[in-house]
C-alpha positions in Angstrom: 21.1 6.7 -13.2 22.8 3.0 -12.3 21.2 0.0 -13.7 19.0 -1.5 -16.9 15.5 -2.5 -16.5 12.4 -2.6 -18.7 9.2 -0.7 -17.6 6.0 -1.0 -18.5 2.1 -1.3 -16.7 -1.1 -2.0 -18.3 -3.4 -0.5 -15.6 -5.9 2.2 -17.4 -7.0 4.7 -14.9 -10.3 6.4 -14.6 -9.5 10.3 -12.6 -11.8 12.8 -11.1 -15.7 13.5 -10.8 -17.0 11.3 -13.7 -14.7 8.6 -13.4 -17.5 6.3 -12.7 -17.9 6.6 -16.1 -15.1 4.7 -17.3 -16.7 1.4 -15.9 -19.7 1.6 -18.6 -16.5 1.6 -21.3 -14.6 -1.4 -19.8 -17.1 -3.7 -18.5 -18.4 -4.8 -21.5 -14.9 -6.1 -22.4 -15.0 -9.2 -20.4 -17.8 -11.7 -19.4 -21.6 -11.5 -18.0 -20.9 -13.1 -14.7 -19.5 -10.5 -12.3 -18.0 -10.7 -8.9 -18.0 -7.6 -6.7 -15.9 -7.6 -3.8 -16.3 -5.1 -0.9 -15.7 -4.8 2.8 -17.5 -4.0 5.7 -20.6 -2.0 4.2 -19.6 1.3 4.3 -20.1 1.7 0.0 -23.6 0.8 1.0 -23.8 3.5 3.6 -22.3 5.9 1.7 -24.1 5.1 -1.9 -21.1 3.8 -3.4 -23.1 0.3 -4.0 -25.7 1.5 -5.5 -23.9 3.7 -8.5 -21.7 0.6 -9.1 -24.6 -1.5 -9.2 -26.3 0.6 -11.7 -23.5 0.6 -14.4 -23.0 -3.5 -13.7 -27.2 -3.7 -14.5 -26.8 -1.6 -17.4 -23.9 -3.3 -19.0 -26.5 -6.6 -18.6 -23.8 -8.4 -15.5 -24.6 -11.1 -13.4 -23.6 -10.0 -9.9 -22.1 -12.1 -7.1 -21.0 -10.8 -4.2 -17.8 -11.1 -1.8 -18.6 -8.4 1.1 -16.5 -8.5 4.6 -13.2 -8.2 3.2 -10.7 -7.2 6.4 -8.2 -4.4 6.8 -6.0 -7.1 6.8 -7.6 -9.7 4.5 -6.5 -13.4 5.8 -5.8 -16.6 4.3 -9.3 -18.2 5.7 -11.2 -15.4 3.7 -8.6 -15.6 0.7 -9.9 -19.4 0.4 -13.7 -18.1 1.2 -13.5 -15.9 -2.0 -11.7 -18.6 -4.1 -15.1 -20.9 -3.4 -17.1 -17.7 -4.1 -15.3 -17.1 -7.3 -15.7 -21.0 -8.5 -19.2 -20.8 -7.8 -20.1 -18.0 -9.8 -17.9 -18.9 -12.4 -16.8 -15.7 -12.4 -16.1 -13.9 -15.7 -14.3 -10.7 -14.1 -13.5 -9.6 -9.9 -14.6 -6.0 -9.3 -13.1 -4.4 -6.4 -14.9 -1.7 -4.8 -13.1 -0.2 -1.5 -9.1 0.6 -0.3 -6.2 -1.4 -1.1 -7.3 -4.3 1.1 -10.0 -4.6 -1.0 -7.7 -4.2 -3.7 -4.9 -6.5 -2.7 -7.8 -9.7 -1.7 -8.9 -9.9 -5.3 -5.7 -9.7 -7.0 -5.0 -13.3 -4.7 -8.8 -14.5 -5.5 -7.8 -13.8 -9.5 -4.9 -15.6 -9.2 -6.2 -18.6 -7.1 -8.9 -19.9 -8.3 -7.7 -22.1 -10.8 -4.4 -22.3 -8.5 -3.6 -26.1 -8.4 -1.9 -25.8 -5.1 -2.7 -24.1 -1.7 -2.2 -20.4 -2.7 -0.8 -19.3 0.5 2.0 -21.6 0.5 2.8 -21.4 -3.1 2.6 -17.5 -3.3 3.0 -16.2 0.1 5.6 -19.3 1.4 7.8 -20.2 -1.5 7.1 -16.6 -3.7 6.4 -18.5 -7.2 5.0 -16.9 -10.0 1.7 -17.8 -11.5 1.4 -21.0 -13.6 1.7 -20.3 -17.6 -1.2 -22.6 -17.5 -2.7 -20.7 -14.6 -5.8 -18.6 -16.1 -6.4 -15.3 -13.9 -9.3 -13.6 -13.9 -8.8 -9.9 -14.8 -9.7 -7.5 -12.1 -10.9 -4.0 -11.8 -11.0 -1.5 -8.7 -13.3 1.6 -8.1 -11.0 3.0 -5.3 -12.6 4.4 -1.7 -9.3 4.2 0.2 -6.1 5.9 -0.8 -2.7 4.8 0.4 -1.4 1.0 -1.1 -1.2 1.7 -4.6 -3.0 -1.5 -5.2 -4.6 0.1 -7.7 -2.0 -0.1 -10.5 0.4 -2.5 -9.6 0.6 -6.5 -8.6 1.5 -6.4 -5.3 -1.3 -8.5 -2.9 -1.0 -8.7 1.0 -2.2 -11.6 2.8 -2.3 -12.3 6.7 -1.9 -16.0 8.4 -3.1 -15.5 11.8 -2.0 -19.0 13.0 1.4 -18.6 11.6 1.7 -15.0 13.0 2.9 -13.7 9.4 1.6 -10.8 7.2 3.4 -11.6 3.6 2.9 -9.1 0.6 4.0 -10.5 -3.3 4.5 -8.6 -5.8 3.3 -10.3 -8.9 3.9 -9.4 -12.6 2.3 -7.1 -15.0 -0.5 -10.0 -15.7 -2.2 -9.5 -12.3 -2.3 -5.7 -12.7 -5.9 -4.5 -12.2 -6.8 -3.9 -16.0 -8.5 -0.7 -15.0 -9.1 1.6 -11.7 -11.5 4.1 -11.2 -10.4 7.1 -8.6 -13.3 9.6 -7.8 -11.3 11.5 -5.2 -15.2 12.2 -3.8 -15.5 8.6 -2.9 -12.9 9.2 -0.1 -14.6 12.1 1.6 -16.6 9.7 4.3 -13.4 7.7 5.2 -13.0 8.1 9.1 -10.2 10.4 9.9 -7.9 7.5 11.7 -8.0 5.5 8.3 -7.3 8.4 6.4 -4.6 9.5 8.2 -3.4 5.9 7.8 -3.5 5.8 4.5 -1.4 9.4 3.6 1.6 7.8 5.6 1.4 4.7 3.5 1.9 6.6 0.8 4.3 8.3 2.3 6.2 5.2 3.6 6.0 3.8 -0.1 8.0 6.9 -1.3 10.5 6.2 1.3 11.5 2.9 1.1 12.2 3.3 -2.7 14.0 6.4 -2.3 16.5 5.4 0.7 18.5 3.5 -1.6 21.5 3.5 -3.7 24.0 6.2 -4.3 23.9 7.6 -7.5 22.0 10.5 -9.2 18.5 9.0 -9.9 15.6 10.4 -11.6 13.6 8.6 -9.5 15.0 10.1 -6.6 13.7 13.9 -8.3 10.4 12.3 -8.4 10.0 11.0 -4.6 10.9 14.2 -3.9 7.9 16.2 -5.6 6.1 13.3 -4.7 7.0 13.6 -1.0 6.7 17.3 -0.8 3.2 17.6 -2.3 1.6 14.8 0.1 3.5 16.3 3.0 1.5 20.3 2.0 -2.2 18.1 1.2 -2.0 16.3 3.9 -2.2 19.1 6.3 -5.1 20.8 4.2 -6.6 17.5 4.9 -6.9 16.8 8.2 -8.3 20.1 8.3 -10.6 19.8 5.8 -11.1 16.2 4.7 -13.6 17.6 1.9 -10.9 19.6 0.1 -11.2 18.6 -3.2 -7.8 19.6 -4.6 -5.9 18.1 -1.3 -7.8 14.6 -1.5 -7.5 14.8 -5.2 -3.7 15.4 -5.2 -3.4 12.7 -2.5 -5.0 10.2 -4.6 -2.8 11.0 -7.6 0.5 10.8 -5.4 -1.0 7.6 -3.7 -1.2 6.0 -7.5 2.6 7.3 -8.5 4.1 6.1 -5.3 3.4 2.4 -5.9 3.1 1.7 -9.9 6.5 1.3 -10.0 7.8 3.9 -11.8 9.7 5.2 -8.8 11.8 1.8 -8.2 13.1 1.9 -11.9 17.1 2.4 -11.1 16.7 1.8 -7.4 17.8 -1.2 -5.4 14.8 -0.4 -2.6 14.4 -1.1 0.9 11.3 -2.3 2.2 12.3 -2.9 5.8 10.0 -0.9 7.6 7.3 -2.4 5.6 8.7 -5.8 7.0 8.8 -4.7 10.4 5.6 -2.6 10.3 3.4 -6.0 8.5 5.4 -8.3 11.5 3.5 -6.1 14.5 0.1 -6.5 12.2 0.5 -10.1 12.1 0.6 -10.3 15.4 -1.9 -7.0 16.7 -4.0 -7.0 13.5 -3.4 -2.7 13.9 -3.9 -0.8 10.8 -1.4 -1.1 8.4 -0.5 2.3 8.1 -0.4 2.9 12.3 1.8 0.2 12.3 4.8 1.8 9.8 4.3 5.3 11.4 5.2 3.7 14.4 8.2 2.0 13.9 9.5 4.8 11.0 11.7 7.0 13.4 13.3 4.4 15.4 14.0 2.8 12.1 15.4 5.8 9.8 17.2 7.3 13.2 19.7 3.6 13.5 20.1 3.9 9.4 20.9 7.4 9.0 24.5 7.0 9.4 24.8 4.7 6.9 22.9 6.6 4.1 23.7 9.7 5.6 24.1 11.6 2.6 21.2 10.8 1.3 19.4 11.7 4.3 21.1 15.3 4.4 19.3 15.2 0.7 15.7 14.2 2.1 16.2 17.1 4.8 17.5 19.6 2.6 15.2 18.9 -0.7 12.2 17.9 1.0 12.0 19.6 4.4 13.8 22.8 3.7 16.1 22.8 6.2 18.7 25.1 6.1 22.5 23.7 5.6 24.4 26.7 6.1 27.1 26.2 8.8 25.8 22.8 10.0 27.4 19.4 9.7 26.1 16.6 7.6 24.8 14.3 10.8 23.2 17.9 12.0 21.2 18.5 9.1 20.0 14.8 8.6 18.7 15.0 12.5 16.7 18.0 11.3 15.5 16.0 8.7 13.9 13.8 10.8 12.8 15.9 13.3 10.7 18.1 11.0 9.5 14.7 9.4 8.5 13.6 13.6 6.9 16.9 14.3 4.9 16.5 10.6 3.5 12.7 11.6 2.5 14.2 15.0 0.6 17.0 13.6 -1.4 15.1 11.6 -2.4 12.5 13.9 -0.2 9.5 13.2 0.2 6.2 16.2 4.3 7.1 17.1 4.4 4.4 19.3 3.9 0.8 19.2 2.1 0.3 22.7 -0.3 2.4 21.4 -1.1 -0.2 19.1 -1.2 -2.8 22.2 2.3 -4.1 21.4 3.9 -5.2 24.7 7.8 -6.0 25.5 6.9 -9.8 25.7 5.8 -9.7 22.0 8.7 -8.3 20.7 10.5 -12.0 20.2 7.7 -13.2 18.7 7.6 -10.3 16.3 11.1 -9.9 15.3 11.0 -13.9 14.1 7.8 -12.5 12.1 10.0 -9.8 10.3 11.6 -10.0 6.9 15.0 -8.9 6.4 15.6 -7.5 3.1 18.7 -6.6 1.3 18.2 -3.4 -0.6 18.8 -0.6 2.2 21.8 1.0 3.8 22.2 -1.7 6.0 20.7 -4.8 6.5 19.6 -5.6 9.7 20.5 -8.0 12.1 17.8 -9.5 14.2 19.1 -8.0 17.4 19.1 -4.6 15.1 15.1 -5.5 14.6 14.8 -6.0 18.5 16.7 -2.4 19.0 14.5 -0.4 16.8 11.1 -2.4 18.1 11.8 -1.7 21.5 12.9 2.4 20.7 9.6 2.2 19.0 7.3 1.3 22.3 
């Protein structure tokens, strides 16, 4: 295992049928005026609201709320929730919902008492927060699986005028300071977002793991990682009330972006910058969006991690190596992976997602290029695997 890093992350987590519970022990940590973000309504549908509502009465909160948060939460509703948040003088964010939800009030925390536009401090020029800069802690009582948001600093943020979709990753400091995961609370989510959200998780795995060459714990992990979302996730499309295959799904969800499975790892992160390109400009579901792009994408690396890849089939899709060649059993990697995204219901193709050849300019100049893979793309490489991906 190559490399020296420091690890460490603060997020306390709340698992399983009672973990409501856990708010009535950490609320009363921080201040009486609360603001409880959510999205469209659906935790008032489904009685969400009104459980979290009862601990926040009995633990004597003042409530404010921030409802309508987006799948793709945008800059114009990030500076909403900042003038929300001011107004209440808000003592704490509570974040009931997915890792929209999620991501939206980690930028609100850190905003509020931001002296400068947010978006173009954090989002355009990557800074860090201010010394000086006081966030206000969050919490999350998870209804979505798939970002990770829920134990880690990352936030995503869409600019619909400027056709981007930018996620930062902050420090340790903007880590929720607790999550609650009742794998019950994500028995009503529709099937599409579901589905969604287990190759997120799966995606997550992959870009840390397709990177660097040497033998990495990590790498053992992502692999049991990997092969227990690949068996739930089938359980769960059949039965999206299962409550060991949701359960196990929210767990690997939570592991796959804290990360613990980046320590020693360069990363890649590409077709997260491709895949966030086509949502700034389609506004698809995040998730839809890396599925889609995925096999064009891993198909144009493979021969530049290729052994790695013979690792992924081998280790994580059983295929046999006995008497085939390295590029042989790496294709059968990836075609078991294919036949696995189909099965369970995943978009494969970008036109499905109402991407047409004419936007494919427009997105490439959208799309990232990181450094961290096995190769880095050019932008005529971007345009390749955009257009293998309609």
């Amino acid at each position: 295992m190559l490399g020296d890093f420091s690890y460490c992350n603060p997020t306390k987590l709340y698992f399983g049928k009672n973990a409501l519970e856990g708010l009535k022990e950490e609320l009363p940590k921080y201040g009486k005026n609360v603001l409880l973000v959510y999205g469209g309504g659906s935790i008032k549908k489904n009685g969400i609201y009104d459980k979290v509502m009862v601990v926040l009465r009995e633990c004597g909160k003042t409530v404010y709320e921030d409802g309508g948060v987006m799948p793709n939460p945008t800059v114009e509703k990030l500076y909403e929730g900042v003038q929300r948040a001011r107004d209440a003088k808000a003592d704490f964010i509570l974040a009931v919902g997915g890792g929209s939800v999620c991501d939206y009030s980690k930028a609100v925390s850190i905003s509020v008492n931001c002296k400068e536009d947010p978006w173009e401090k954090y989002y355009i020029r990557f800074e860090d927060v201010d010394p000086d800069c006081k966030i206000i802690p969050v919490g999350c009582v998870l209804t979505m699986v798939g970002t990770g948001s829920e134990m880690n600093g990352g936030s995503v943020i869409t600019n619909h005028k400027q056709k981007l979709k930018i996620g930062h990753v902050f420090g340790e400091n903007v880590f929720p300071k607790f999550s609650v995961l009742d794998p019950e609370f994500t028995f009503t989510l529709p099937r599409y977002q579901m589905v969604a959200g287990f190759y997120d998780i799966m995606s997550h795995i992959l870009e840390q793991y397709f990177s660097g060459e040497d033998d990495n714990t990590s790498d053992y992990i992502s692999e049991g990682l990997l092969r227990s979302l690949i068996h739930s996730a089938e359980i769960a499309v059949k039965n999206p009330s299962d409550y060991e295959a949701r359960s196990n799904i929210m767990w690997t969800a939570t592991w796959a972006l804290n990360t613990l499975i980046a320590k020693g790892k360069s990363t890649d992160w590409e077709v997260h910058m491709i895949g966030q390109a086509v949502g700034a400009h389609t506004d698809a579901t995040h998730g839809m969006t890396l599925s889609a792009v995925s096999m064009a994408y891993y198909r144009a690396i493979m021969p530049y991690g290729l052994k790695k890849f013979v690792r992924y089939a081998v280790n994580v899709w059983d295929v046999n190596p006995v008497g085939k060649t390295d590029e042989t059993i790496a294709q059968e990697g990836l075609a078991a992976m294919e036949s696995w995204m189909r099965r369970i219901g995943l978009v494969m193709n970008l036109s499905d997602l109402g991407v047409k050849e004419d936007m494919i300019d427009g997105i490439v100049k959208s799309t990232l290029i990181m450094q961290g893979g096995y190769k880095v793309l050019t932008e005529d490489d971007v345009r390749a695997i955009l257009k293998a991906s309609l």
